[in-house]
N, C-alpha and C positions, 0 to 999 in steps of 0.2 A: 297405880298406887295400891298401899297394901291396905286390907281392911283393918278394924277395928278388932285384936286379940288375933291377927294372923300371925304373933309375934309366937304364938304357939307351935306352929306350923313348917317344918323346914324340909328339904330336899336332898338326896343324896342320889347324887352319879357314882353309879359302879361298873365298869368295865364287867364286860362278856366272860372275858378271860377270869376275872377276877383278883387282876393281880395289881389295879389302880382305882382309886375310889375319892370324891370329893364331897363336903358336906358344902349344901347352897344357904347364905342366910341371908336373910333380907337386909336389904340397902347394899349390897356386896355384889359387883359387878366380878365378873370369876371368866378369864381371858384364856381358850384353849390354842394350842397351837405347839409348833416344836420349837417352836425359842426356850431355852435355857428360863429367861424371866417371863415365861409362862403362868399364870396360876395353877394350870392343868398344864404340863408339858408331856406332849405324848411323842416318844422317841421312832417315827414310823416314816416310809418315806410317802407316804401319800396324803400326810397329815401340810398342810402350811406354816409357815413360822407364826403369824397371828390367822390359826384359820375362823375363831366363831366367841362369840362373847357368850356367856347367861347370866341371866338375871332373874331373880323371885317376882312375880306378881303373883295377883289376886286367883290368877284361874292354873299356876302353875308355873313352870319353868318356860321364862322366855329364852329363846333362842335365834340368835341371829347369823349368819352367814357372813365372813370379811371379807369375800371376795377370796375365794379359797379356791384352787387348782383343781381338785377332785371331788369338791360340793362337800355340805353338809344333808343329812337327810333324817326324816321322823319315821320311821314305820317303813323305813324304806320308801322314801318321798322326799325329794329335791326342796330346799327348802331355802330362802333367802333369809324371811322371817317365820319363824311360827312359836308356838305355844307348847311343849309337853309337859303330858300329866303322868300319873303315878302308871307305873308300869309301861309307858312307851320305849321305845328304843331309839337313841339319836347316835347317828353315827358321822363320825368326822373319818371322811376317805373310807378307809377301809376299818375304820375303829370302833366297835359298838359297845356304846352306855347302855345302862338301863336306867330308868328315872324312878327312884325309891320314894316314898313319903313316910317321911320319920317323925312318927308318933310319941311324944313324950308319955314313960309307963302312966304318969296321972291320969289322962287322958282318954286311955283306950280304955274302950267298953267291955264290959263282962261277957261273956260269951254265953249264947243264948243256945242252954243242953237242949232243949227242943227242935231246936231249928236244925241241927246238926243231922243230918241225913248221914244214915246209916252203911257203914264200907260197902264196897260192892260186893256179891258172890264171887267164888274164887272162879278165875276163867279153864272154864274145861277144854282140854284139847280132844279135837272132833279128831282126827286124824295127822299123822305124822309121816312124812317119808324122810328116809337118808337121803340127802344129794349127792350122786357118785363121783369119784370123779372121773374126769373124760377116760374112756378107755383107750386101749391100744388099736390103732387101727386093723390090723391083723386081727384081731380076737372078731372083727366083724364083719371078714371076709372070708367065701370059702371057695374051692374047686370053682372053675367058670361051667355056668352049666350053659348044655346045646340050644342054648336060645339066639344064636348069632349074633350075640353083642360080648364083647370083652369084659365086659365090668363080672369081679370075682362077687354074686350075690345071689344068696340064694331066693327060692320064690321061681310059681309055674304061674299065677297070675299074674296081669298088669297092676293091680292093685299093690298085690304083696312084694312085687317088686317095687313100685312107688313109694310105699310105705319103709323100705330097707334103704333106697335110695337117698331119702329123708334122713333117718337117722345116721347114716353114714356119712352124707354132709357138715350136721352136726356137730360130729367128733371132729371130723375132718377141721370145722372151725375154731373148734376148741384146742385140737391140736399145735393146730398154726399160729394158734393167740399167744404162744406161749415163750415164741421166738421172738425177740427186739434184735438180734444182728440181721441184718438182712441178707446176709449170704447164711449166715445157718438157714435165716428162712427159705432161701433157696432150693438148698439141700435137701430140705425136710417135704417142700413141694414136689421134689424129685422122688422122694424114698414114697410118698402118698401114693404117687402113680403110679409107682412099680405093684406095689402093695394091693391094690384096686382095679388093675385092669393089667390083659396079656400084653403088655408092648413089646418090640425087641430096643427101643432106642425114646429116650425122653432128653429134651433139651430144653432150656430158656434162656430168651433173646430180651436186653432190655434196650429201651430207648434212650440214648444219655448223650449229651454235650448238647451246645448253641445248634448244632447243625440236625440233631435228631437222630442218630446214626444209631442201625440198630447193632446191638453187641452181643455176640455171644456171652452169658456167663456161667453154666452150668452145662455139660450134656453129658449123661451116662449110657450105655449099655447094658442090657439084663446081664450079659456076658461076664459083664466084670470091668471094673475100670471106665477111665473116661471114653465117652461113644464120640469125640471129635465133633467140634460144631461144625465143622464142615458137609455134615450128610444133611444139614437143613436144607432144603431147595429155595433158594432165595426167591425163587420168581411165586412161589408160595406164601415165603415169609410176608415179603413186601406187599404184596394183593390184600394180605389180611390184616398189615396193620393200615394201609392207607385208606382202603374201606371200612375199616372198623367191620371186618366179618369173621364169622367163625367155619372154615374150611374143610371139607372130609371129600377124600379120592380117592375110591375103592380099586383105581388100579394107574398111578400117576405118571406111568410112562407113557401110557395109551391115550392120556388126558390132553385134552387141544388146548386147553386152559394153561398149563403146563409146559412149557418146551424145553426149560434149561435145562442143560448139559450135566448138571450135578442131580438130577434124580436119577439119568441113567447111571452117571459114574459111582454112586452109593448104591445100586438096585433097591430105589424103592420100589416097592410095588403098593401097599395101601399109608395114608398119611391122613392125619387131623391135626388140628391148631386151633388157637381160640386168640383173639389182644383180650392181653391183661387190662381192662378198662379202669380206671381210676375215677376219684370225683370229677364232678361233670364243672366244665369251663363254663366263662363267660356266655359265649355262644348255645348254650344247653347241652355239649357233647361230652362224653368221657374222655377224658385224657388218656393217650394209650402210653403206660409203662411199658410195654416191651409185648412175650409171643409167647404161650407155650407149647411145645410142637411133640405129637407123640408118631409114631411109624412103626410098621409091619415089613419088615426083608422077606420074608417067606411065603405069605400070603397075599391073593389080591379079594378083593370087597371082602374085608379083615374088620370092619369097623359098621356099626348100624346106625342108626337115626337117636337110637340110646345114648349110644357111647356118644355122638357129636352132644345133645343134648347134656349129658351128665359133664361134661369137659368145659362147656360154657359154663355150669354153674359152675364148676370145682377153680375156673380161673377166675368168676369175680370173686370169691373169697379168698382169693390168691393174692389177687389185685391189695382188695382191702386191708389184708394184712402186712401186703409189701407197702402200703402208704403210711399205715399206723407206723410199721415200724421206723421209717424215714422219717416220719414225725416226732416219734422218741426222741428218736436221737439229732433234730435240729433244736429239739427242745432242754434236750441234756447242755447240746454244743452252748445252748443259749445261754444259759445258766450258768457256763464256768465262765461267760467271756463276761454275762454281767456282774458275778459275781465279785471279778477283776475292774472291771470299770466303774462302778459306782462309787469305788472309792475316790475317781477322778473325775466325774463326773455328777451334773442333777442328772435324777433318776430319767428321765425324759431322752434325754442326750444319751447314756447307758443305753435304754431300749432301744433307739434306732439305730446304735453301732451294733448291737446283740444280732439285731435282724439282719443285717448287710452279710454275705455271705461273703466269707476272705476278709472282711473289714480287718480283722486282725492277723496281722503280717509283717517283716521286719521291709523297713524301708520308709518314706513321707516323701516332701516334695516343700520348694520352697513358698512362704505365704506372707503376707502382712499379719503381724500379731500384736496385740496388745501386752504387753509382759508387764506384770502386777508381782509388787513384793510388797511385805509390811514385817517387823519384827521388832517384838516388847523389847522398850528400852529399860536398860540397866536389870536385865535379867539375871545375868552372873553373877552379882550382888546380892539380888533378892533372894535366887534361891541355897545363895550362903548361908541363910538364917529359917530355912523352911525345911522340913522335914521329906524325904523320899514320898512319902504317902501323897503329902500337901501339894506338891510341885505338880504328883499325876494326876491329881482332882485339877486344880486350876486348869494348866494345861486341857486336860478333856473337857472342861466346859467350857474353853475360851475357843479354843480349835473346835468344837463343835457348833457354836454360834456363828462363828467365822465364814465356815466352810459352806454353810445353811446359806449365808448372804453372796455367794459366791456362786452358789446353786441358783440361790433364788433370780439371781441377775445375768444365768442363762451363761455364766464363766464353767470353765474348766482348773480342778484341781491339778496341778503340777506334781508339786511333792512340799512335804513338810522337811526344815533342815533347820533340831533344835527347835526353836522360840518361833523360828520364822517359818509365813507361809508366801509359795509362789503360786501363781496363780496364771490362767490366759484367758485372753477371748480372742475370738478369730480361729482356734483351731481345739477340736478338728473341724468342727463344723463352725460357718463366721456367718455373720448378720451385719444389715447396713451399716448396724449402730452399736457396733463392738466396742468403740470408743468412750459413746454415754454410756453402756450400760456397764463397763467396768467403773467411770470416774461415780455413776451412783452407786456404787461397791463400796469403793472407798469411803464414800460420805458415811453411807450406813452405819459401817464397822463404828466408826470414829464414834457415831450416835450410839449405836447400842452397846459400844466400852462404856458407856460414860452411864448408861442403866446400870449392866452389871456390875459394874464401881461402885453405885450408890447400893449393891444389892448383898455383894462383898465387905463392905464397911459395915452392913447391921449387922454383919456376921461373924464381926470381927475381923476379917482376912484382908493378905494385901491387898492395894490398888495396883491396877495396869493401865499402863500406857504407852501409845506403839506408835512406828514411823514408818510411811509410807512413803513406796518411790513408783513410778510407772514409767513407761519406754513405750513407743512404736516405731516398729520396723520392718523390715522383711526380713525373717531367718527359717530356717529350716527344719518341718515340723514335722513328727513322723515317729513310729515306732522303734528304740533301740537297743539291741540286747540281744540275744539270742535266742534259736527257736524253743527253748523251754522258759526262758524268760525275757518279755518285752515290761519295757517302759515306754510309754507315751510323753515327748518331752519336745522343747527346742532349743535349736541351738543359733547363737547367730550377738549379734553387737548387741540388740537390744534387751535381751538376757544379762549382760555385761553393766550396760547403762542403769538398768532401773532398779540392777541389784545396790549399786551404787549411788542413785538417788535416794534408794530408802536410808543406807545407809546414814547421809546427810541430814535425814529428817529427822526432828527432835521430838520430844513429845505433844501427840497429838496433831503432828502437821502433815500432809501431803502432796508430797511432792513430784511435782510435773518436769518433761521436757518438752521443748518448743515443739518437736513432731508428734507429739501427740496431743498436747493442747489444741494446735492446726489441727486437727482430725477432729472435736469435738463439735457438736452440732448444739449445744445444750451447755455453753462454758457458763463455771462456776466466778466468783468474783474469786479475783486473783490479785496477786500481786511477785512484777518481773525480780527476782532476784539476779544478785553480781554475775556472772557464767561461772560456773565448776569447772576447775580444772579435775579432771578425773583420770585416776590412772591407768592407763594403758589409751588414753585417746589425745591426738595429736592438736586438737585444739579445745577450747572451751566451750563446756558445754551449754546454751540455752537454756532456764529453768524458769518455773515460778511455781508458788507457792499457794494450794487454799486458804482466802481469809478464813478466819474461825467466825 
């Protein structure tokens, strides 16, 4: 309850963003969610159609959770029921309010010029540096000096070599960060190592299909041109990625470790390698992407304990940026296929097509579907007397509450044709209870027209009312169209059928066929209508009808 003169006292939600805001007043229950007859409708998909109530008491903004998909939460805290006060934050999904207390000007207190502590001193900057950007890695190599290691760097101690070593990884990182294709990144791993050490031949090998095979994808020559993956010595490659080791043979003809036939028929004489290791598996081990392989034709023990050592790091940074970049770009792939899908789908169902890799591709497979129609009766009439504007307002708030209950009941969007929406469950993805949870579809709609009717009339604007038809069958569900553009659709009798039980249905009614009624686990009270003769089918069809 509210106290005595809290009537003074009121509350105002204002979005983060700042671009929705609601005043709270006492006795006034205030209903968030993404329904259209929201008090607060937040247009988001991680929001619920009734996701959380508020209310005024005495100690603040009460807030209740409705059982919402992605929570409500206070301060960043999970919340069923609680309390916010002035300045908290409550977020529905991914939404965040801030809780305002709106002081009427009589009210506030005079400001006390004492109290007022005095600005700060202005802040002095101690020190400043430019942050460069990465340089070219050349500008940080020079002539190899006679220290018997390959790496182009200067420095006569270990120290000052270590210290060179260091920042030329760095770059080296920065470098590499800078490529998202992964074959430019490839490329650029290649041009690194030319740049950084004497090689005569750099190659990499990556590990790719169900079977793990490793593949050439890159191998140059200092020479010029591509160096042929062929000079890799397989019995090399293999040993180092199945051991997870990193490999150096200062003379690999001569090596017992060594025998195949392709070290002599390339003359190598010294060779190093390193796996690409990636994030670490299940099992705690690095995933190997693939090899990179560097060699000496001219020289034997061409390579030092340096060069193996410097080549280990310069490939996990290799690694890491060959993973980001694969990552980019299943994250870009993800994002055009949901961006495609969520039109047709709740956001839930979107995400785990987005993840399936190939999920989208032309072709399906035959299934048992539920197929759902509905479409406002005497539309052509109505919008004889309604204005272009009028038609696309209705319209978008009818089709967007529609579509919400269609989501919410775990269905799939078809396509919209005109007035009418079709609708599935069963595909792509199908549940026990495809069945109830489309006939609680239907119910819903039918219920929340008959709000936004009463919601539309204080409005002035027309009333709607829509006929419903439903079918189950087996037809054939599946991507169709071509490779620059799919639809998601099916095709089959019961497409046919239920387009044409809507049609039958008058206002406000929903109409069944016998095969799908049988299929309900949850039947509504019905009543058997005469059988439909419907066109294009050779006998009568089965029907009934929801009581109202």
């Amino acid at each position: 309850m509210l106290s005595k003169g809290s009537d003074l006292r009121t509350f105002k939600l204002r979005s983060t963003t700042g671009n929705q805001a609601i005043d709270l007043t006492p006795g006034a229950v205030v209903v968030v969610g993404r329904a259209v007859t929201s008090d607060l409708p937040i247009y988001d998909p991680t929001v619920s159609r009734h996701h959380a109530e508020l209310a005024l008491t005495d100690a603040g903004v009460h807030v209740t959770d409705l059982g919402s998909s992605n929570g409500t939460f206070v301060n960043g805290t999970p919340i069923d029921k609680a309390t916010a006060v002035n300045g908290d934050v409550v977020t529905f999904g991914r939404v965040a309010f801030k809780v305002v207390e709106v002081t009427p000007p009589a009210q506030m207190p005079a400001p006390d010029l004492a109290a007022v502590a005095p600005p700060p001193p202005e802040a002095t900057i101690v020190r400043q540096v430019a942050v460069p950007e990465a340089g070219e890695i050349e500008a940080k190599v020079v002539a190899r000096a006679g220290s018997g290691s390959q790496l182009k760097l200067e420095g006569t101690s270990e120290e000052e070599r270590q210290a060179k070593k260091l920042t030329l990884l760095l770059d080296i990182s920065q470098a590499l960060s800078r490529h998202q294709d992964v074959d430019k990144l490839l490329k650029k791993v290649v041009d690194i190592t030319f740049q950084v050490m004497e090689v005569d031949r750099v190659s990499i090998l990556m590990v790719e299909g169900q079977a793990e095979e490793l593949i050439p994808r890159i191998s140059r020559s200092r020479l010029g041109g591509e160096g042929g993956s062929r000079h890799v010595p397989q019995s090399i490659a293999r040993r180092a990625v199945s051991e997870r080791l990193a490999i150096l043979t200062d003379n690999a003809a001569a090596d017992d470790r060594f025998r195949g036939k392709s070290i002599l028929v390339q003359s190598v004489r010294s060779a190093m390698c390193a796996p690409l290791l990636g994030s670490r598996d299940s099992g705690g081990e690095g995933r190997v992407l693939g090899l990179i392989y560097v060699d000496s034709q001219t020289a034997t023990e061409a390579f030092s304990d340096e060069d193996l050592e410097f080549l280990i790091a310069f490939s996990g940074i290799a690694a890491i940026a060959i993973e980001n970049s694969r990552l980019l770009d299943r994250i870009q792939r993800e994002a055009v296929v949901l961006s495609n899908f969520q039109r047709y789908f709740a956001p839930n169902i979107a995400q785990q097509i987005a993840g399936q890799e190939g999920a989208v591709q032309l072709g399906g497979t035959k299934r048992p579907v539920v197929v759902f129609f509905s479409d406002i009766r005497g539309f052509t009439p109505m919008s004889e007397t309604m204005g272009p504007d009028d038609i696309a307002t209705l319209l978008n708030e009818y089709f967007t509450e529609m579509v919400e209950i269609v989501f919410e009941h775990g269905g799939t969007l078809d396509k919209f044709m005109g007035d009418a929406i079709m609708a599935l469950w069963g595909a792509p993805i199908s549940h026990d209870d495809d069945a109830d949870r489309a006939m609680a579809a239907a119910i819903d709609m039918q219920s929340v027209l008959a709000k936004l009717n009463v919601k539309w009339a204080a409005e002035g604007r027309q009333r709607v009312e829509i006929g419903i038809g439903i079918d189950y069958y087996e037809v054939f569900a599946g991507n169709i169209g071509s490779d620059r553009r799919l639809e998601y659709t099916v095709i089959g009798d019961a497409v046919n059928t239920a387009s044409r039980l809507c049609s039958q249905a008058g206002p406000g009614e929903i109409i069944l066929s016998r095969r799908f009624y049988e299929e309900l686990t949850k039947r509504p009270a019905v009543e058997e209508l005469e059988a439909l003769e419907l066109k294009g089918k050779a006998e009568k069809v089965p029907v009934y009808r929801v009581k109202r």
